[in-house]
C-alpha positions as CSV (number, residue, x, y, z in Angstrom):
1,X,65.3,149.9,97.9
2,X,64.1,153.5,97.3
3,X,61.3,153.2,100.2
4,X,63.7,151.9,102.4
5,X,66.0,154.7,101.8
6,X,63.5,157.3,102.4
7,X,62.1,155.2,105.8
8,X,65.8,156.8,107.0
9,X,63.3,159.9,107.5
10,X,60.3,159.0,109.3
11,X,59.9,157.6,112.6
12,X,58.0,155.1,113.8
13,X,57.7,152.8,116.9
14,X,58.1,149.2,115.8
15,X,61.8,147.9,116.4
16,X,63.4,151.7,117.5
17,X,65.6,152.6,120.8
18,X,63.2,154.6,123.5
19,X,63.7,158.4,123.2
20,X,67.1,159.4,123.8
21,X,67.2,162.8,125.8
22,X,67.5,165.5,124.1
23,X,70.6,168.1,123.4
24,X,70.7,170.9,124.5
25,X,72.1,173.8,122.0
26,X,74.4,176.3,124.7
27,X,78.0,175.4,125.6
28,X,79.7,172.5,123.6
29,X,78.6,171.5,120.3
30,X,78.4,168.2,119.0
31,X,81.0,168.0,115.9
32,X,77.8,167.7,113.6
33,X,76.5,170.9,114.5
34,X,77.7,173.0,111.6
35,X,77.0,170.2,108.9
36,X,73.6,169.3,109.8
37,X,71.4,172.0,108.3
38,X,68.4,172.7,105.9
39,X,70.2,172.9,102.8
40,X,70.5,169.4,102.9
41,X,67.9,168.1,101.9
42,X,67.5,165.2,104.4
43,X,67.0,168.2,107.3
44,X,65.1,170.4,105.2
45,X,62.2,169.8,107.1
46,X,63.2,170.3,110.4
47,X,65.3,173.0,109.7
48,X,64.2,176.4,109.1
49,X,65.6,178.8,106.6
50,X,68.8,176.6,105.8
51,X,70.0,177.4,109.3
52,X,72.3,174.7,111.1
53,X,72.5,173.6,114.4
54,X,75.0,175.2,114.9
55,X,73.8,178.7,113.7
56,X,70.6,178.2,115.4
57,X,72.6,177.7,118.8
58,X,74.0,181.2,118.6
59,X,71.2,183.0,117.2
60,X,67.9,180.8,118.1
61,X,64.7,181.9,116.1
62,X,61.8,183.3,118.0
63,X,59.4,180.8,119.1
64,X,62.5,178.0,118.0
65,X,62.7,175.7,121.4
66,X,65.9,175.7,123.1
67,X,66.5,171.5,122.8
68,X,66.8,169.9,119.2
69,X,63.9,168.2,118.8
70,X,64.2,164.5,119.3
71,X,62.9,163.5,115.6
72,X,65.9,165.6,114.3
73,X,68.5,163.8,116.9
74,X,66.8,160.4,115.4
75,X,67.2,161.1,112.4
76,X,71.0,161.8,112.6
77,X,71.7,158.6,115.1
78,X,69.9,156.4,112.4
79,X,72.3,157.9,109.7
80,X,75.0,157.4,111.7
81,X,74.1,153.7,111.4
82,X,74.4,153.5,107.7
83,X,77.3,151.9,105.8
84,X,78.6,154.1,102.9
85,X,76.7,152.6,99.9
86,X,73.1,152.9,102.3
87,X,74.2,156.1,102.8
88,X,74.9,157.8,99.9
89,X,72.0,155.5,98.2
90,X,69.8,157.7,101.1
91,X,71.6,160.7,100.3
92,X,71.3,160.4,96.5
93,X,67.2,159.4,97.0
94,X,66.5,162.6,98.6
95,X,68.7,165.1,96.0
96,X,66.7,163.4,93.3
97,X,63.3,164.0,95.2
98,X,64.8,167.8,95.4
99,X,65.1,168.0,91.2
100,X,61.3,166.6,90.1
101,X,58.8,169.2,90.0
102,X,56.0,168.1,92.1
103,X,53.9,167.2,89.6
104,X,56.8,165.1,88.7
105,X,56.8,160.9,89.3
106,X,58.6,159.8,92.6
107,X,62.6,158.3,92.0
108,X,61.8,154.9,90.4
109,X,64.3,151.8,90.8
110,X,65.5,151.9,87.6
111,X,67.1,155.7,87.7
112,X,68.1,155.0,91.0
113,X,70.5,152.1,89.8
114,X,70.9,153.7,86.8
115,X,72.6,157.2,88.7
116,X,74.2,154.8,91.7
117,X,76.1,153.0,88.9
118,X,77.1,156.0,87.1
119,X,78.3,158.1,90.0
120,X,80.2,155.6,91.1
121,X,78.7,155.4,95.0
122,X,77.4,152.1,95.1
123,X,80.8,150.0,95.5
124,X,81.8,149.5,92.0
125,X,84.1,152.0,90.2
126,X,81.7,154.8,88.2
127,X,80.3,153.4,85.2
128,X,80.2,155.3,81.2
129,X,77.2,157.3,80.4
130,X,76.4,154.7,77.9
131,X,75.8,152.1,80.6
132,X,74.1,153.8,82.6
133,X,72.2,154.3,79.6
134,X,71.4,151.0,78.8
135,X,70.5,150.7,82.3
136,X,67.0,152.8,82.1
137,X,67.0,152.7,77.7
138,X,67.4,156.1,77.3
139,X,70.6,157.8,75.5
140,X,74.0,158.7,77.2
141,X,72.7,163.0,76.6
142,X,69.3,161.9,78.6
143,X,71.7,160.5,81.6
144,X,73.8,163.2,81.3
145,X,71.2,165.9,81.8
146,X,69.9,163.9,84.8
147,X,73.4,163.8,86.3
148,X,74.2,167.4,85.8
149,X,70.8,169.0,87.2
150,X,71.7,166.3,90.5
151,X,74.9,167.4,90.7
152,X,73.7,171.3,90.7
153,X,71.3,170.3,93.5
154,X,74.1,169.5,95.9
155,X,74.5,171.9,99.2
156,X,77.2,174.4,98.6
157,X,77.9,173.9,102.6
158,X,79.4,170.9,103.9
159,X,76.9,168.0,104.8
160,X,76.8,164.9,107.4
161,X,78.5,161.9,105.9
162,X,79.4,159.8,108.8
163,X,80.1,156.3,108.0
164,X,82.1,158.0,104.6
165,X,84.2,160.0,106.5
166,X,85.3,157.5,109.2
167,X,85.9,155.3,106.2
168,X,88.3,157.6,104.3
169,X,90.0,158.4,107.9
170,X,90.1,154.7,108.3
171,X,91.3,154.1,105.0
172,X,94.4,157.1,105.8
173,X,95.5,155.7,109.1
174,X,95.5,152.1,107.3
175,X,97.8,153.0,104.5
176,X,100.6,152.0,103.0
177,X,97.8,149.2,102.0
178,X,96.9,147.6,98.7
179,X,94.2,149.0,96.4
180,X,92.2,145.5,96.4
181,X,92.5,145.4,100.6
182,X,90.5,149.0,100.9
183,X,86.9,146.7,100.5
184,X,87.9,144.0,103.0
185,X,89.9,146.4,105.8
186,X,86.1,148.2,105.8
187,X,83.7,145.5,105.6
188,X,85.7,144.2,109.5
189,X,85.1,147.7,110.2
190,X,81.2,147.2,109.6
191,X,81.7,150.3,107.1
192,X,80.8,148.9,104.1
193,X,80.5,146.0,102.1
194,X,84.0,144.3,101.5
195,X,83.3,144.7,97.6
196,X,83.6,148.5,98.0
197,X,86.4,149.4,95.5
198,X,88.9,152.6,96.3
199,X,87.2,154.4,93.0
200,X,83.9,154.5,94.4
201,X,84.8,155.4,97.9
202,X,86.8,158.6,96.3
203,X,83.5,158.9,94.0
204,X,81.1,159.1,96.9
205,X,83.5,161.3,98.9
206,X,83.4,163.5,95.3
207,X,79.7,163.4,95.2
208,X,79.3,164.3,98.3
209,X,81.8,167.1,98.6
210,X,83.3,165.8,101.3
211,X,86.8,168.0,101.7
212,X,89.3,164.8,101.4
213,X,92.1,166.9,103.8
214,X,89.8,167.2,106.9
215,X,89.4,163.1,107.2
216,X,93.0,162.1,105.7
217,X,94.9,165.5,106.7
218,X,97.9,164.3,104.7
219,X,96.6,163.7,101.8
220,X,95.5,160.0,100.0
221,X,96.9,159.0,96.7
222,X,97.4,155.8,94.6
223,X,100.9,154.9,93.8
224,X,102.2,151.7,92.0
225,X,98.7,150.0,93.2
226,X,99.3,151.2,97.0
227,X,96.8,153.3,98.9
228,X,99.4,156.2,100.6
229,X,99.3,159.5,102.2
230,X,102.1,162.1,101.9
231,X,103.9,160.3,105.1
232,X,104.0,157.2,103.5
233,X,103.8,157.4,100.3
234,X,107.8,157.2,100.6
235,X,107.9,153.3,101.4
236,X,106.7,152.1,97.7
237,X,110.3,152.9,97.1
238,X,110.9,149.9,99.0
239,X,111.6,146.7,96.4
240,X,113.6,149.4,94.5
241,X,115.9,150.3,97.2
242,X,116.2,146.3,98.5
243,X,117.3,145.6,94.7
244,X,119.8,148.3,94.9
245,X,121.0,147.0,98.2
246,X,121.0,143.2,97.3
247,X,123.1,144.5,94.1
248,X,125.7,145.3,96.5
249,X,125.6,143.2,99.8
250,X,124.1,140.0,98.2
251,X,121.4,140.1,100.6
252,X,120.1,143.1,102.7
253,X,117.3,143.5,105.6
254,X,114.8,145.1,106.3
255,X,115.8,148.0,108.8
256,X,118.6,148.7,105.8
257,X,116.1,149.3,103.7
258,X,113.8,151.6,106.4
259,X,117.3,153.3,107.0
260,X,117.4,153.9,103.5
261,X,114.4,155.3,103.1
262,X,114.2,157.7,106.2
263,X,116.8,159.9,104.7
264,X,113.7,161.3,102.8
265,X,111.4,161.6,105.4
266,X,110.4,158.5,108.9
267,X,109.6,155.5,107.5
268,X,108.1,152.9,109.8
269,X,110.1,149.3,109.4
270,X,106.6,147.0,109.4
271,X,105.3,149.4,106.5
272,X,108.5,148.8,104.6
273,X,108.4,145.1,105.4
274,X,104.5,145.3,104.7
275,X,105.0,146.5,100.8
276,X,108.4,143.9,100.5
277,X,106.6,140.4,101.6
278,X,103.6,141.7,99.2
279,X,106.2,142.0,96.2
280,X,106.6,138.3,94.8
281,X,110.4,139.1,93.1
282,X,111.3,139.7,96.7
283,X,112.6,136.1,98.9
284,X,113.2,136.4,102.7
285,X,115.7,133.6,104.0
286,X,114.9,132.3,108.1
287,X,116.9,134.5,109.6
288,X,115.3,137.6,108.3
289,X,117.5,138.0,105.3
290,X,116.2,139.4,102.0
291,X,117.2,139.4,98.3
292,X,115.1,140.9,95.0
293,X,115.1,138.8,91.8
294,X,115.5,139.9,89.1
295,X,113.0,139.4,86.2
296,X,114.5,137.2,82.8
297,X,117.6,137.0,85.0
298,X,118.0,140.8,84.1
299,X,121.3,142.1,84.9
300,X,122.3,139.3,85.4
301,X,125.7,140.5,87.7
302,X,123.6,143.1,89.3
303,X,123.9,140.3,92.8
304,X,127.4,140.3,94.2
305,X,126.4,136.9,96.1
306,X,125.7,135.6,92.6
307,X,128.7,136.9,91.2
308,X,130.9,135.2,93.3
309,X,129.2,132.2,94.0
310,X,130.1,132.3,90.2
311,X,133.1,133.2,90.1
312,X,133.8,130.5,93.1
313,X,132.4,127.6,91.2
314,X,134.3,128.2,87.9
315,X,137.6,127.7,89.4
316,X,136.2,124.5,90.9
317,X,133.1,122.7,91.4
318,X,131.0,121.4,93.5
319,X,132.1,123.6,97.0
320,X,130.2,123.8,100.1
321,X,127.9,126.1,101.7
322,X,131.0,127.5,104.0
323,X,133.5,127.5,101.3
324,X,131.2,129.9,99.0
325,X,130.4,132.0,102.1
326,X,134.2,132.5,103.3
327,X,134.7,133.2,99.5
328,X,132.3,136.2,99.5
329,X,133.4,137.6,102.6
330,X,136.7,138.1,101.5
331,X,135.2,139.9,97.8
332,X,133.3,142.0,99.9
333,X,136.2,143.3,102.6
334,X,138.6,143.9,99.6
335,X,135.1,146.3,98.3
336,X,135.4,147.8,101.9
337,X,131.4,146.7,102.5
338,X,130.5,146.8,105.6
339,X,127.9,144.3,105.8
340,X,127.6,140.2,104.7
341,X,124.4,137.9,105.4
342,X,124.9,134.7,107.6
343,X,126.0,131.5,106.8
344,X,122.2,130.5,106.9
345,X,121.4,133.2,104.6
346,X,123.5,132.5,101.9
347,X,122.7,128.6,101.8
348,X,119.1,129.8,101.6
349,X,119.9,132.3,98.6
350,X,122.0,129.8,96.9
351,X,119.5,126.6,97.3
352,X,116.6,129.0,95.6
353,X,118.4,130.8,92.9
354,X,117.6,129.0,89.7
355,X,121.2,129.3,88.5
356,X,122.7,127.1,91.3
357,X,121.3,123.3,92.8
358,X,122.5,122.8,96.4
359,X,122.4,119.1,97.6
360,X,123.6,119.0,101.6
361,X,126.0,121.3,102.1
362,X,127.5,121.4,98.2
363,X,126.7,123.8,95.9
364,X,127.7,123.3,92.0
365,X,126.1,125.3,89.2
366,X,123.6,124.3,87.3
367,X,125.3,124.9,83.9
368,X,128.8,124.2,83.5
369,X,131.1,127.1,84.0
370,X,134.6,128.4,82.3
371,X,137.0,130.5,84.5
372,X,137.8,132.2,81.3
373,X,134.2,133.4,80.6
374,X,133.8,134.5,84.0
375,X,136.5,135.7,85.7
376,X,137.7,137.0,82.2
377,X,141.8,136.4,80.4
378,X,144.2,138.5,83.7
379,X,142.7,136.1,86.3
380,X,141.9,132.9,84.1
381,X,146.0,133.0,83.8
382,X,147.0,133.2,87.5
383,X,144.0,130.0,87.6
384,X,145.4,128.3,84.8
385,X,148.8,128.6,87.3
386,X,147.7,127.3,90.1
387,X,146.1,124.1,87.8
388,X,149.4,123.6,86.8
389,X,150.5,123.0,90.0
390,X,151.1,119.6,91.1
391,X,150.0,119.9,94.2
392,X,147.6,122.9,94.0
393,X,148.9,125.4,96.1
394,X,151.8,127.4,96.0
395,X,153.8,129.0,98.4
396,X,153.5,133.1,98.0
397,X,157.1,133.1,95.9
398,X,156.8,130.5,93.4
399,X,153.0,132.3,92.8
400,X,154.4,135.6,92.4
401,X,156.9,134.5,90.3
402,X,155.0,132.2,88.0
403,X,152.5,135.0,87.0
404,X,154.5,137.5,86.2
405,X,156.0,135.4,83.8
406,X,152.5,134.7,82.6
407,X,152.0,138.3,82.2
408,X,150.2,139.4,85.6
409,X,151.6,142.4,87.6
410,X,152.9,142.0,90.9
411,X,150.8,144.2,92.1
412,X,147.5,142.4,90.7
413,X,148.3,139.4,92.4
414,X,149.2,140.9,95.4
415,X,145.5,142.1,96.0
416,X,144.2,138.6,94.4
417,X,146.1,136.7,97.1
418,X,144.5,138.5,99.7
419,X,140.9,139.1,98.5
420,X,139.5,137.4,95.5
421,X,136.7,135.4,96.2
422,X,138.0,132.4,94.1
423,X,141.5,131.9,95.9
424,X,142.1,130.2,99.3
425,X,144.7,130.5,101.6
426,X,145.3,127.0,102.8
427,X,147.8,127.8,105.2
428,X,150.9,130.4,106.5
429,X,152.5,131.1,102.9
430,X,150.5,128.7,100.4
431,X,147.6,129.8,98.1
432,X,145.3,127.7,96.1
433,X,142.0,127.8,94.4
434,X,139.4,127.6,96.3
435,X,137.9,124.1,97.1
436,X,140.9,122.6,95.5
437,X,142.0,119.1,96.7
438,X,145.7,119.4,98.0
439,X,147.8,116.1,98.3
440,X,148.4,115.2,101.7
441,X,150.6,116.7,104.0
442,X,151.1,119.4,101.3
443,X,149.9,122.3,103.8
444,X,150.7,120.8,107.1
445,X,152.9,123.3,108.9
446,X,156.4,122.0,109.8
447,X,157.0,120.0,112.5
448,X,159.0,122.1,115.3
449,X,162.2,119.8,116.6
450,X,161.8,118.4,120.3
451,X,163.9,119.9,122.7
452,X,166.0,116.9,122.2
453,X,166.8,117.4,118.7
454,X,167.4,120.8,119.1
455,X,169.9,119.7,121.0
């Protein structure tokens, strides 16, 4: 492993490119200029004094050549072929060769592991000082002296990390994305293995120096097991808004939720819809509908479709798809809500939720409900009313006149006739419960006479 870390350095002619010409140091810079330079180790030899490529551009060194030599332009294409852990592994290799005196032995194996598993560079998360430990049978004080005379070895200035930075840039632009995706989205990107874990990334960018804000200008975090930057980071709020949303409407979508969100700061609709399908308490119908359930049937009213669907089947059960749908709009108008989900929608809702079983186009409730539980003593009168009723409906007068009796405002009923969920209006002037079955005839309009009989 260590030797063929090191081979990084030397050239050879078996299995290389040909010569690539050189470049030239006057007018533009390549962007590694300023980072490749002597303090780093890996370029101490072929750069005098610490200078970099960039300083020696502006003020070249007597007798320095005016090209950069070809073994130093090989040596930085054949980094720039490394993925991360190869080249931190490389990088680490040639700080440790920098600490031992040089009567000192050579990095063996067993450090090397032993300091790639504790710093956390090699794809797994950093490991303890104790296991590191155990990894070369020496104490947790003897790793940690090793560790802290690398760590003081480090370049002050910036060094070359190519296939780290373009990771953590990669890794930016790729978010909002899930911690346990950061290993796969860079092994397509033939940046590292797909077992590289978030922690070590941020490790090797750590041990390296690297300055987090130049590759991800606006910022990286971890939030709620999402990878985000500051522009993002806003859309984890996503299930949380949906529940507050399908609280109200029943169901909600997702440019409500993106709407929601961009009050704050631009939210993208596919990152919003990104985190929601990933979320498992969070059901999508066909038609692009969406509702959050909520854990142990918490809050158990928090749903208005649930609520009346409820409150719908009390009064009478089973009742179709359409009747439970009309039902809710009219809940929903009297609430002055400006939005209710599709027919298709609410079938979908209903034929999931646990509390309801949907055969066809009925719906009934998969425990027996009681008006009085659930609609609650005001309303369970005007119900117990309209049971009364011989034929189930009654015309606007008798109603009104029948619950007062009973106890109910005029006013009450009034706004129950026009908007409760669990009444009907079976036709000009005659109420019901809704999905009652009304004798025949009973809500047939009157004939108009012929123009005969009006005669």
């Amino acid at each position: 492993m260590i030797a063929a870390l090191v081979a990084a350095d030397h050239l050879g002619s078996a299995g290389r490119r040909p010569p690539r010409p050189p470049v030239e140091l006057s007018g533009s810079l390549p962007e590694w200029a300023v980072k490749v330079h002597g303090g780093d180790p890996r370029f101490a030899d072929l750069l005098p004094d610490g200078l970099s490529v960039a300083e020696l551009a502006a003020n070249p060194c007597d007798g320095m050549p005016a090209t950069v030599s070809d073994a130093l332009f090989e040596r930085i294409a054949r980094l720039d072929g490394l993925a991360v852990e190869e080249l931190m592994g490389h990088y680490l290799v040639q700080l440790r060769r920098g600490t031992l005196t040089r009567q000192g032995p050579e990095p063996d194996e067993r450090w090397h592991r032993a300091l790639v598993a504790r710093l956390g560079i090699g794809g797994p998360p950093p490991c303890t000082l104790e296991q590191a430990g155990a990894l070369v049978d020496c104490t947790r004080e003897r790793v940690r002296q090793v560790e802290a005379k690398l760590l003081a070895a480090r370049p002050d200035r910036p060094v070359r990390l190519p296939a780290l930075e373009r990771a953590i840039a990669l890794v930016a632009a790729s978010t909002p994305i899930q911690v346990p995706e950061v290993g796969p989205l860079l092994g397509r990107a033939g940046l590292a293995a797909p077992t590289m874990t978030l922690a070590s990334l941020l490790a090797a960018a750590d041990f390296g120096r690297l300055n987090l804000r130049v590759c991800a200008p606006n910022g990286l975090s971890v939030s709620e097991g999402w990878v985000v930057t500051n522009l993002t980071a806003a859309v984890i709020r996503s299930a949380r808004v949906a529940a507050r949303q399908t609280s109200t409407y029943g169901l909600t979508t997702i440019a409500r939720v993106t709407r929601a969100l961009s009050d704050d700061c631009a939210v993208k609709s596919d990152h919003v819809e990104r985190v929601l399908r990933s979320d498992p308490s969070v059901h999508f119908t066909s038609d692009g509908w969406l509702w959050v359930e909520r854990p142990n049937n918490r809050s158990g009213n928090s749903n208005s479709l649930r609520h009346a669907a409820r409150a719908i089947l009390s009064v009478n059960t089973p009742q179709t798809i359409d009747s439970i749908y009309e039902g809710f709009k009219r809940w929903q108008k009297f609430r002055q809500r400006d939005i209710v989900p599709t027919r298709v929608a609410v079938g979908e809702f209903l034929a999931l939720h646990p509390e309801f079983a949907v055969e066809g186009k009925t719906v009934q409730a998969v425990e027996s409900l009681d008006y009085h539980d659930v609609l609650g003593p005001v309303a369970a009168q005007v119900v117990d009313v309209l049971k009364s009723s011989p034929y189930r409906v009654m015309d606007r007068a008798s109603l009104m006149d029948a619950v007062v009796r009973a106890g109910v405002s005029a006013a009450t009923i009034n706004v129950w006739t026009t908007y409760a969920e669990w009444i009907e209006h079976f036709a000009p002037n005659m109420w019901g419960l809704r999905g009652a079955q009304t004798r025949t005839g009973v809500t047939d309009p009157p004939e108009r006479p012929s123009v005969a009989e009006a005669r």
